[in-house]
C-alpha positions in Angstrom: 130.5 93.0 106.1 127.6 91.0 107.0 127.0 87.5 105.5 124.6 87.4 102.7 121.8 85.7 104.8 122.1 88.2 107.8 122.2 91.2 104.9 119.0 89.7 103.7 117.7 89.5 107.2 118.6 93.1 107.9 117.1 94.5 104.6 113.9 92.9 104.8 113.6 94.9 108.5 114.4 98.2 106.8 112.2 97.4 104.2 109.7 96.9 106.3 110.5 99.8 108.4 110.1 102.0 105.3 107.0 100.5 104.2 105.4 100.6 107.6 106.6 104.4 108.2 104.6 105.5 105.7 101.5 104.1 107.0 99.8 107.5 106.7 98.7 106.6 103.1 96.5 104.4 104.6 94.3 107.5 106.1 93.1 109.0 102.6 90.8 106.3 103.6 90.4 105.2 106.8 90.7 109.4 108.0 90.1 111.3 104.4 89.3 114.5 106.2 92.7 114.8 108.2 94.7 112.8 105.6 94.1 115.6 102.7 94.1 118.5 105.1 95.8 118.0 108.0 99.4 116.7 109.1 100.6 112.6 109.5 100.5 112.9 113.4 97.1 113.9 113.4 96.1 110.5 112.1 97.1 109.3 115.4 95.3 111.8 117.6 93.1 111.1 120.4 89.7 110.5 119.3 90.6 109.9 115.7 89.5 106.6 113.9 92.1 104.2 113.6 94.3 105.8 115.4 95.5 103.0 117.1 96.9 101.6 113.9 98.7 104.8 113.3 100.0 104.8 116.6 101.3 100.8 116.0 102.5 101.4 112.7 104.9 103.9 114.1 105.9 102.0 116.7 106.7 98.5 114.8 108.5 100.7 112.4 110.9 102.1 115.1 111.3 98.7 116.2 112.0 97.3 113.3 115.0 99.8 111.9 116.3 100.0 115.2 116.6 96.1 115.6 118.3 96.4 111.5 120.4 99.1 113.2 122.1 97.0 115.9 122.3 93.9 113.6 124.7 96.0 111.6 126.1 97.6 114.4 128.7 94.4 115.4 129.9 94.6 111.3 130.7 98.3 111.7 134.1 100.0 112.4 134.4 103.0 111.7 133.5 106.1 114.0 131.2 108.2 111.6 128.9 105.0 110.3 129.0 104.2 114.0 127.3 107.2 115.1 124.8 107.1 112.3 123.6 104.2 113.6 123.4 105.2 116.7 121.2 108.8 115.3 119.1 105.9 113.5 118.9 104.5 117.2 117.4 107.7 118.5 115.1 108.3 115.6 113.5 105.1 116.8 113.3 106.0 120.6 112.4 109.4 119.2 109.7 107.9 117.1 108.1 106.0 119.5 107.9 108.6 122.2 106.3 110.9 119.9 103.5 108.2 118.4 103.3 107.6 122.0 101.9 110.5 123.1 99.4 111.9 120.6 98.3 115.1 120.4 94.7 115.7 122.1 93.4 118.3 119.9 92.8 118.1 116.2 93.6 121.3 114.5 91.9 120.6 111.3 88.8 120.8 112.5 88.8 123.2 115.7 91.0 125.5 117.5 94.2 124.3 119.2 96.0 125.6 122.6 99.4 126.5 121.3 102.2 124.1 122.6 102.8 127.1 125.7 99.5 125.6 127.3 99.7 122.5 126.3 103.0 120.2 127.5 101.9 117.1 125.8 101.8 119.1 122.7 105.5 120.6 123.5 106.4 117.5 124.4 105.6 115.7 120.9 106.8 118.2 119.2 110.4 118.2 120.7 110.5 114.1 120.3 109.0 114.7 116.5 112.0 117.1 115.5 114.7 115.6 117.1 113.4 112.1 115.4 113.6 114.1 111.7 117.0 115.5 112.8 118.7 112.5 114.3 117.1 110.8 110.9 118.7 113.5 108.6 122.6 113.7 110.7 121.9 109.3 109.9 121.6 110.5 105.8 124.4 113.3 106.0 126.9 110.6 107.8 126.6 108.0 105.3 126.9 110.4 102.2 129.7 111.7 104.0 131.8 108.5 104.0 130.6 107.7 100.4 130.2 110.8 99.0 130.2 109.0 95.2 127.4 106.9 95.7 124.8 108.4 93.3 121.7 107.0 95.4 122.8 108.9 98.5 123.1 112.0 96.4 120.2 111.3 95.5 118.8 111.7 99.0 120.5 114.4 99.7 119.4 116.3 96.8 115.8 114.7 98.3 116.5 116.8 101.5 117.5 120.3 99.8 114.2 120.0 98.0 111.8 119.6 100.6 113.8 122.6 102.3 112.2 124.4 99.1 108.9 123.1 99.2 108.7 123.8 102.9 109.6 127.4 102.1 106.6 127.0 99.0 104.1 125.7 101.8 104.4 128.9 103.8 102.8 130.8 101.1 100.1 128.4 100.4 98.2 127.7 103.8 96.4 125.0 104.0 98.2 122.8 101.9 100.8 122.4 103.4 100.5 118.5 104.2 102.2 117.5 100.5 105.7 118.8 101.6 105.4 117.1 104.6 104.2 113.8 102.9 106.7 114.4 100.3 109.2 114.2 103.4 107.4 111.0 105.0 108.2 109.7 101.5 111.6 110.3 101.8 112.1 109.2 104.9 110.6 105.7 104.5 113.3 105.3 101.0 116.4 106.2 103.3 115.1 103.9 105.7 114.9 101.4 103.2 118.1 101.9 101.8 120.1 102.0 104.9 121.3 98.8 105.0 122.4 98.4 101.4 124.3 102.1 101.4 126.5 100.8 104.6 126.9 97.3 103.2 128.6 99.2 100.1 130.7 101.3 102.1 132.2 98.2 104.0 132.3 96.3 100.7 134.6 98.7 99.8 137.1 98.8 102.8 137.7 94.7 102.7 
């Protein structure tokens, strides 16, 4: 278990990491026009205002959990929590990869290749899902090994309903941004709470 100083330390960088991940609030208004119509990673496109900042925030917040995540790497023991932190580890490379290589064409606002004629677009697609999923197998880990912890069924519970709202979107084109930013949401808790649902786990094996 870490010491109370180094938790502190490790919490505020997940904090941070959550905070920071959800940086896409700040585009209803630096980038209304994308932020109520289009999807998060269109913030960052080429061409976009403030993209940059986007792009940054996405990075510094992969940083940030992946530096928490090996921090409490050295204080962790057992297999399972050991290979969530390493799906937290590829979130972050995932994350980065992605916010570093933006998509070129903004579908809000004009007509898109699809991703067969366009490899950068493939390409950030792939790093985007396996980021979400490598996220997600981090959540189902941790519930796994403390499956009584109300706040991690609460996340999971999180999960099954943005599987539901995703199926909602589908019927309602172009709206479907709120189940996605409903999912950033989520995201950006569970990275927040990270820390403090492995600490109790290891609290609970001394």
């Amino acid at each position: 278990m870490p010491k109370n100083r180094q938790f502190w330390l490790i919490s505020s960088l997940a904090v941070l990491a959550g905070i920071i991940y959800n940086s896409w609030l700040l585009g209803y208004w630096l980038n209304p026009v994308v932020a109520r119509h289009g999807l998060a990673s269109e913030l960052e496109g080429l061409h976009q205002p403030y993209n940059w900042l986007f792009i940054a925030g996405d990075v510094v917040c992969s940083l940030l959990i992946g530096l928490a995540a090996g921090l409490l790497w050295s204080h962790v023991k057992d297999r399972l929590l050991r290979i969530a932190l390493l799906s937290v580890g590829g979130f972050s490379l995932f994350t980065i990869a992605d916010a570093l290589m933006p998509i070129r064409c903004d579908p809000t606002v004009q007509i898109c290749p699809s991703f067969r004629h366009d490899r950068l677009l493939f390409i950030h697609g792939v790093c985007s899902i396996l980021a979400s999923f490598l996220l997600f197998v981090s959540v189902v880990l941790v519930w796994w090994q403390h499956r009584r912890s109300r706040l991690i069924q609460a996340i999971i519970i999180g999960y099954v309903l943005f599987s539901l709202f995703s199926f909602v979107a589908v019927f309602t084109p172009g709206q479907s941004n709120w189940s996605q930013h409903y999912y950033l949401a989520l995201c950006g808790v569970w990275l927040t709470l990270l820390p403090y649902a492995i600490n109790r786990i290891l609290i609970k094996e001394i």
